[in-house]
C-alpha positions in Angstrom: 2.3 -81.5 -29.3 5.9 -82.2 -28.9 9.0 -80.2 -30.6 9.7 -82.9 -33.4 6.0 -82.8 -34.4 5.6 -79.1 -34.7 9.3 -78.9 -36.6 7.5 -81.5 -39.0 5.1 -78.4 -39.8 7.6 -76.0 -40.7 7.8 -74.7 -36.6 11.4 -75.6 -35.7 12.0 -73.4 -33.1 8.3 -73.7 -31.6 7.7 -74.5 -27.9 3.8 -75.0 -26.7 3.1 -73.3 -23.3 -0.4 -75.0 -21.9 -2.3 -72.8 -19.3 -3.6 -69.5 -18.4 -0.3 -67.5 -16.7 2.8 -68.1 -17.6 5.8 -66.8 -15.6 8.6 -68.1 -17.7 7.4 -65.9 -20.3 9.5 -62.9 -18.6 12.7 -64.8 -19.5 11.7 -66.5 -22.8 10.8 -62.4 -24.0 13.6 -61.2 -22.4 15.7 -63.2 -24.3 14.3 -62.2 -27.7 15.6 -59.6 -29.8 12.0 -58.7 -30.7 9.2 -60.2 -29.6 5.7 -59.7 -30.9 1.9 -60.7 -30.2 -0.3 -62.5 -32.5 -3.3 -60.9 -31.6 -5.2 -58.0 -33.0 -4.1 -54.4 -32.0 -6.1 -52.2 -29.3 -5.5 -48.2 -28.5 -2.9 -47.6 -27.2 -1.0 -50.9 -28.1 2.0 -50.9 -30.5 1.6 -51.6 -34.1 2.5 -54.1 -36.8 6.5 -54.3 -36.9 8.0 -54.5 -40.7 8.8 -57.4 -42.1 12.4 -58.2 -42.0 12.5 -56.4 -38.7 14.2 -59.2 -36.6 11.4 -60.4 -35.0 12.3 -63.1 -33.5 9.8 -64.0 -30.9 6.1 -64.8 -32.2 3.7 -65.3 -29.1 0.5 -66.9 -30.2 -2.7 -67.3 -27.3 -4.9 -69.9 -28.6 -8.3 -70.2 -27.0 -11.6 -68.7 -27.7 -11.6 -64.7 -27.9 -12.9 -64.2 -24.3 -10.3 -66.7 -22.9 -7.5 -65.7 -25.5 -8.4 -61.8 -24.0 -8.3 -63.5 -20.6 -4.7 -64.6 -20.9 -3.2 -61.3 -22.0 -4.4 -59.8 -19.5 -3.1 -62.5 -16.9 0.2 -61.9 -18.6 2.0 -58.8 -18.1 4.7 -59.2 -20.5 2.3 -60.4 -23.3 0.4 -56.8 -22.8 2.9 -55.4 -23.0 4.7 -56.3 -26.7 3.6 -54.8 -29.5 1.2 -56.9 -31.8 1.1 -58.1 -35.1 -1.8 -57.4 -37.0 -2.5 -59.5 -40.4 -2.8 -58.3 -43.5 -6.3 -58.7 -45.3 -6.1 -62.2 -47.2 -8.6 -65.4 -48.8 -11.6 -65.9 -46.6 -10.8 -69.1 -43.7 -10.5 -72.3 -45.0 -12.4 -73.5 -41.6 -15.9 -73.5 -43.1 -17.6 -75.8 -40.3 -17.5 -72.9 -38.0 -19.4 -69.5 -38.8 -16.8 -66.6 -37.6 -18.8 -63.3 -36.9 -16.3 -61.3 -39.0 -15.8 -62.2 -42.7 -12.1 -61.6 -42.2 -11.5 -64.4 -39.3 -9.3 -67.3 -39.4 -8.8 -69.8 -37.6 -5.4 -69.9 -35.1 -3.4 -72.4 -37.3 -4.5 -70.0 -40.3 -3.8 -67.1 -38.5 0.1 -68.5 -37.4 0.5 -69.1 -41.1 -0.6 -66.0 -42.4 1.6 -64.4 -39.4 4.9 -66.4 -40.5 4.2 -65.7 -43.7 3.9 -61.9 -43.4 7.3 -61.7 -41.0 8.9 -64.3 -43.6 8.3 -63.6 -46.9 10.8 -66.5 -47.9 9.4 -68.9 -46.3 6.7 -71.1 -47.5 4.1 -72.3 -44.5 2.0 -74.8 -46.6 2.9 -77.6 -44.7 1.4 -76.0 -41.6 -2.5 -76.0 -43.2 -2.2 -79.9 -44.4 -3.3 -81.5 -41.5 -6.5 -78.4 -41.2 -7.4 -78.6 -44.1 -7.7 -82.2 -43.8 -9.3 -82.4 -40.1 -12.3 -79.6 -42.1 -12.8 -82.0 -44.7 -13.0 -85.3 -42.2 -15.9 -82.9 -40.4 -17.6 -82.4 -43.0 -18.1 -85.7 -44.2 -18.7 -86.9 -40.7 -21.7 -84.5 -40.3 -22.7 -85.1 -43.8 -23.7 -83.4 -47.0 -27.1 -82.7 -45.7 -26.3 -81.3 -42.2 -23.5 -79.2 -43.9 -25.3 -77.6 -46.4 -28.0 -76.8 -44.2 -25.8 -75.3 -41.3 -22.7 -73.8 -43.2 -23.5 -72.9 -46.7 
């Protein structure tokens, strides 16, 4: 996706990375004030900075869990920032896809929820239109039927 399509969403200052190791990232975290991880907390990793806090970096890894696990681990730097756990909020919005934990969103739902949390300001609405619209297009291309009988 390029930069003017993702500052159309409400990202202006986003920049999509495609692979599995990233050596750039040294200097793109360096140069943050704070940098943090979007990506759920493990023992001995650092906890959930305040809002308001100057984060200024936001790293996202967007693949399934084992592949998203994958590339921290690949990625020094990424281990090594402290990560941003979400609050609790409403059930995901992605109903075509059964999530084994009742609190799992999506990663566009999850980056909302995220921006939202570090800027309480800010409004992120325009970030879900285009998901909430590609959920109901599946839905109506699988049909009624095949929905109710595989997601409800």
């Amino acid at each position: 996706m390029n930069t003017a399509r993702l500052a159309a969403l409400g990202l202006q200052n986003a920049e999509l990375l495609v692979g599995e190791t990233f050596p750039q990232l040294d200097g793109i975290v360096a140069a943050a004030e704070q940098a943090v991880l979007l990506f759920p907390a493990t023992a001995g990793s650092c906890g959930t900075p305040a809002p308001g806090t100057g984060v200024d970096l936001l790293v996202v890894p967007d693949a399934t869990w084992r592949k998203a696990r994958g590339i921290v681990r690949a990625n020094p730097v990424l281990e090594a920032l402290p990560r941003l756990t979400l609050a609790q909020g409403t059930p995901s919005a992605y109903r075509i896809r059964k999530a084994p934990d009742p609190g799992a969103v999506s990663t566009v739902e999850a980056i909302a929820r995220a921006l939202q949390q570090l800027e309480p300001q800010g409004t992120f609405d325009a970030l879900l239109a285009p998901f909430h619209v590609l959920v109901e297009q599946q839905i109506a291309a699988m049909g009624a039927e095949t929905y109710r009988r595989n997601y409800w």
